[in-house]
C-alpha positions in Angstrom: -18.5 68.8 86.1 -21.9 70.5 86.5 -24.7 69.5 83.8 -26.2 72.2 81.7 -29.3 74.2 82.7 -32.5 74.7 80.2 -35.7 76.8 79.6 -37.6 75.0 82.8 -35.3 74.4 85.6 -36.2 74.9 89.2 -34.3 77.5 91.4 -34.3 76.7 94.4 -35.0 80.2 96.7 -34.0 81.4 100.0 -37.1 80.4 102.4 -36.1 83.4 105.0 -36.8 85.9 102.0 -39.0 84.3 99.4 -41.9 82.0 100.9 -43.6 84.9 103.4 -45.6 86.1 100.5 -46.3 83.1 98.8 -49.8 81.7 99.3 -50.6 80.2 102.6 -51.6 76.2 102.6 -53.5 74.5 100.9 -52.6 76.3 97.8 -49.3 75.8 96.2 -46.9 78.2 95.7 -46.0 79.0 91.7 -42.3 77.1 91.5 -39.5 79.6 90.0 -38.7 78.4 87.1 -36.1 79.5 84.4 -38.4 81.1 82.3 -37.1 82.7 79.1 -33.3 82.6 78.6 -31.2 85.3 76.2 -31.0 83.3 73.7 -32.7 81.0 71.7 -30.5 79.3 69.1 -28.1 76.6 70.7 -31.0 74.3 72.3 -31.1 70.7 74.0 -34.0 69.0 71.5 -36.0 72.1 71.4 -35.5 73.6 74.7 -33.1 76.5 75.0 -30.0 76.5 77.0 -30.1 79.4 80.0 -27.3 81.8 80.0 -26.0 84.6 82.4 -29.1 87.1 82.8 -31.9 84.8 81.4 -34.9 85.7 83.4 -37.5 83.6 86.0 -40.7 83.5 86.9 -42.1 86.6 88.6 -42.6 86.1 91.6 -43.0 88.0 95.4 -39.9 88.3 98.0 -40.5 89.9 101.0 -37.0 91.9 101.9 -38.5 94.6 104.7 -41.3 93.0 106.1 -43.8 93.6 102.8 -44.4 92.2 99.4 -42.6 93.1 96.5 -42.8 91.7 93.2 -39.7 90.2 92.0 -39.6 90.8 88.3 -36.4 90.8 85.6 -34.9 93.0 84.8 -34.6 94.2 88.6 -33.3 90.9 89.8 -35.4 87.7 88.9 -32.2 86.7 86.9 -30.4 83.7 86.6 -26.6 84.6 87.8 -22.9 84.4 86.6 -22.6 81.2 84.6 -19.2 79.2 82.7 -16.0 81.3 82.5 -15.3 78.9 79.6 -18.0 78.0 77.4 -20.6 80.6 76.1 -24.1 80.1 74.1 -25.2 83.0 71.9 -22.7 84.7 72.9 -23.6 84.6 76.6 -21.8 82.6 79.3 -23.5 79.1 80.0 -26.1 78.6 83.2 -25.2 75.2 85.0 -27.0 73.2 87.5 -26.4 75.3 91.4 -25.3 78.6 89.3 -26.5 81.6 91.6 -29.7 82.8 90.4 -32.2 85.9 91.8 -29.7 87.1 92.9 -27.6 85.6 96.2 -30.7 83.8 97.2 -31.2 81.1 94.5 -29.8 78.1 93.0 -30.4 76.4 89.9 -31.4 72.9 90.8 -32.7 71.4 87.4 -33.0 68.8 86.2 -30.8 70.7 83.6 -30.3 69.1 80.0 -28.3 65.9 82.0 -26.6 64.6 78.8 -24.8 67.9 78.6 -22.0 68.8 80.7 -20.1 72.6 80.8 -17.2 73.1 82.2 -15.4 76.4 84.2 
């Protein structure tokens, strides 16, 4: 069963669409990140649980040849999480849920003492 994702997980993007417009070598690109989920009250120490629609870090896609920012609430989502278990009323992000859209994955490292289910 898939371990739980938190405020702070990595999603791993779609290279083909996402890392044109990040900065060229030597600098680094700014990681996407599970930045602010729905809801704040069921946490793992003090570090919320993501749910269905928390959003990521802004970031730049480039879908027709140009630059766009990527910003929630126009994508930059996490995706459809647990049929089964819900957090503030929201259904529960795992570890490789979709996010931003079809292009990402939630990668972790996810709150690894707790797993969810469906």
């Amino acid at each position: 069963m898939p371990v739980a994702a938190i405020q702070g997980d990595v999603i791993l993007t779609n290279p083909a669409t996402h890392s044109p417009c990040d900065p060229p070598p030597p600098a680094s690109p700014i990681p996407v990140v599970i930045l602010l989920p729905l809801q704040i009250k069921v946490v793992f120490g003090v570090i919320p649980f993501a749910v269905t629609g928390s959003a990521l870090t802004p970031h730049t896609f480039e879908p027709n040849s140009s630059c766009v920012p990527h910003v929630a609430p126009l994508g930059c989502l996490t995706g459809p999480g647990s049929t089964k278990v819900t957090m503030g009323g929201f259904p529960a992000n795992r570890l490789l849920d979709l996010a931003d859209g079809p292009d990402g994955t939630i990668t972790g490292p996810g709150a690894i003492k707790v797993i969810i289910g469906g």
